[in-house]
C-alpha beads as a LAMMPS data file, in Angstrom:
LAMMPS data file: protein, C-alpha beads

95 atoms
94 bonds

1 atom types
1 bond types

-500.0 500.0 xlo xhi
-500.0 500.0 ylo yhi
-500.0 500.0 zlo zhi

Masses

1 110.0

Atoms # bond

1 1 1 0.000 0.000 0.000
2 1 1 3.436 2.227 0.089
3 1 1 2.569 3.511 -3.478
4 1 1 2.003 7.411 -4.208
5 1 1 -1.249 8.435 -5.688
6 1 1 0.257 8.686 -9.296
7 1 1 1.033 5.087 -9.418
8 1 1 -2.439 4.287 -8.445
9 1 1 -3.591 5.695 -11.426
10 1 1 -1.261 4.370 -13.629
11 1 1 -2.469 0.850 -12.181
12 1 1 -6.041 2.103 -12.787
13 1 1 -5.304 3.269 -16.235
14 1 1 -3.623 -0.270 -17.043
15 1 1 -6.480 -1.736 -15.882
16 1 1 -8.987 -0.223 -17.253
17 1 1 -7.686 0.841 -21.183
18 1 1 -6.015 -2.017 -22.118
19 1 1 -9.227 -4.417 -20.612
20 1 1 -11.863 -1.687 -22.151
21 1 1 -9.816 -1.460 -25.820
22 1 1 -8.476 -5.290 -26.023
23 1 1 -12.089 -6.499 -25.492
24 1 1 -14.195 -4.565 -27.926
25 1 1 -10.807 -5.105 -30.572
26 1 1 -11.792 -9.170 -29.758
27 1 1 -15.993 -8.721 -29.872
28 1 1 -14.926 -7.024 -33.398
29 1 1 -12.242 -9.232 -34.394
30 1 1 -14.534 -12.538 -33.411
31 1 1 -18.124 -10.552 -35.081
32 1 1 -15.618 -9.636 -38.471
33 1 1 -13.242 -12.527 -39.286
34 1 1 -14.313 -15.840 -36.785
35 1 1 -13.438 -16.946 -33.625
36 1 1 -11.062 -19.684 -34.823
37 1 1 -8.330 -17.153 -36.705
38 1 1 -8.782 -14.903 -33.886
39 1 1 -8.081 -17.779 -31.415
40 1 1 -4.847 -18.474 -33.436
41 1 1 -3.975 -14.860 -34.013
42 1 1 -3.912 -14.720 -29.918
43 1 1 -1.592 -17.739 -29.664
44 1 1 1.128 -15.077 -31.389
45 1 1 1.111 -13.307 -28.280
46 1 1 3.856 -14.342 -25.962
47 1 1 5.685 -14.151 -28.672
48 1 1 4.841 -10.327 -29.272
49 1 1 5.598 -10.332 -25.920
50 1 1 8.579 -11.867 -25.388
51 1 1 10.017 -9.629 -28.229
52 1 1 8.650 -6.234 -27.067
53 1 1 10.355 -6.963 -23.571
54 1 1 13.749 -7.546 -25.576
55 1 1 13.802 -4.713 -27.277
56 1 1 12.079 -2.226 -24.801
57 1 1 13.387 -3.782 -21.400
58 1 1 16.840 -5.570 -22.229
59 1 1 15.566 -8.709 -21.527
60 1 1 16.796 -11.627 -23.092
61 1 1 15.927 -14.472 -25.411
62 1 1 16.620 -17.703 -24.019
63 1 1 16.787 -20.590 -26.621
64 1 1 13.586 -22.386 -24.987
65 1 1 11.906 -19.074 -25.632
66 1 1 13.692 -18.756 -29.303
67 1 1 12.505 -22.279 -30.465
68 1 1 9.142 -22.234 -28.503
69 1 1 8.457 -18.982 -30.895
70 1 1 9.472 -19.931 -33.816
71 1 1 6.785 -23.060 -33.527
72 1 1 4.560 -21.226 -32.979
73 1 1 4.868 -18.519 -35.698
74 1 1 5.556 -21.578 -37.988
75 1 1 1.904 -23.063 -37.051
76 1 1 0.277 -19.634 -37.269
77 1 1 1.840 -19.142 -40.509
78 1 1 0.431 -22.218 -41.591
79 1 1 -3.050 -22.092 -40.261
80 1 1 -3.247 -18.637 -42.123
81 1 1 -1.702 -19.503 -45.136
82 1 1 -3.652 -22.813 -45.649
83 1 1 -7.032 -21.327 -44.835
84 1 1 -5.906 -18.658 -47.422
85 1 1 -5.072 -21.510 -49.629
86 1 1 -8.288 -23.098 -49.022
87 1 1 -10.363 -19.381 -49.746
88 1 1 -8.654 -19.033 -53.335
89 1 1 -9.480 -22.912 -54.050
90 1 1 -13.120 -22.343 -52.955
91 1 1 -13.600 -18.999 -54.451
92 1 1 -11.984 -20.590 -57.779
93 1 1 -14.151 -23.874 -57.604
94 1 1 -17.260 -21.233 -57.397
95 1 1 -16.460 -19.604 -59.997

Bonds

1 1 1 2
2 1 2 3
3 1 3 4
4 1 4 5
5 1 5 6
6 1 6 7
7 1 7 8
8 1 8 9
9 1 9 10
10 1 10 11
11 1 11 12
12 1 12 13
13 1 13 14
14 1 14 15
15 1 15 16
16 1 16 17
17 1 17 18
18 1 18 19
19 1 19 20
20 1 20 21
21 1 21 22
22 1 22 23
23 1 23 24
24 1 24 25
25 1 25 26
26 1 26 27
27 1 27 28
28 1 28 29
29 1 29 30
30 1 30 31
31 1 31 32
32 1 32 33
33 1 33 34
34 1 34 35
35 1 35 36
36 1 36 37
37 1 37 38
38 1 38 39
39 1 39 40
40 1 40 41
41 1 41 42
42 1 42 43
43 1 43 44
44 1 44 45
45 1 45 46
46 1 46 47
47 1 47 48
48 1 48 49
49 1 49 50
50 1 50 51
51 1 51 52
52 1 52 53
53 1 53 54
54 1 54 55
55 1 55 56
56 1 56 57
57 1 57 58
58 1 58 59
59 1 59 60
60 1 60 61
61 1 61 62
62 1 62 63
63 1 63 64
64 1 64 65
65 1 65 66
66 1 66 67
67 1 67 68
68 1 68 69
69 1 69 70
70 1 70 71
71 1 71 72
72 1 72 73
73 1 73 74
74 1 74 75
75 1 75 76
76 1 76 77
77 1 77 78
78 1 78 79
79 1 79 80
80 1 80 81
81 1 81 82
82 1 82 83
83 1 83 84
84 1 84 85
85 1 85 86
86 1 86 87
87 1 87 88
88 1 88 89
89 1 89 90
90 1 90 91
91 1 91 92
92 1 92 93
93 1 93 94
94 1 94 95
């Protein structure tokens, strides 16, 4: 409870815009595109993460992290590149 008054409301702003903003993004993002790419699209963010800290905070990148992240952008790449894949086949088999 030692905190000043400003860092309360930087705690309350953290809070508050990131929940507020993230969750109407999602409610659009699942309404707009489907709840299964947005599912995947999420799974990409540790790894967002886990870069923005090394470059903004000096952290580093261990090689459990390196590897874990580079499976996982390989299977996002693939989900999203098959289901566009899949799109131009179905569009094409419309046609």
């Amino acid at each position: 409870m030692g905190y000043r008054s400003s860092e309360w409301t930087y705690f309350l702003l953290l809070a508050v815009i990131p929940t507020i903003f993230g969750q109407n993004i999602f409610n659009l993002l699942l309404k707009t595109i489907g709840a299964t790419t947005v599912s995947v699209g999420i799974i990409g963010e540790p790894v967002l993460a886990i870069l923005l800290a090394y470059l903004f905070l000096g952290e580093t990148i261990t090689a459990f992290q390196f590897t874990g992240g580079l499976i996982t952008l390989f299977g996002m790449g693939m989900y999203f590149w098959l289901r566009s894949s899949s799109h131009i086949v179905a569009k094409q088999v419309w046609i």
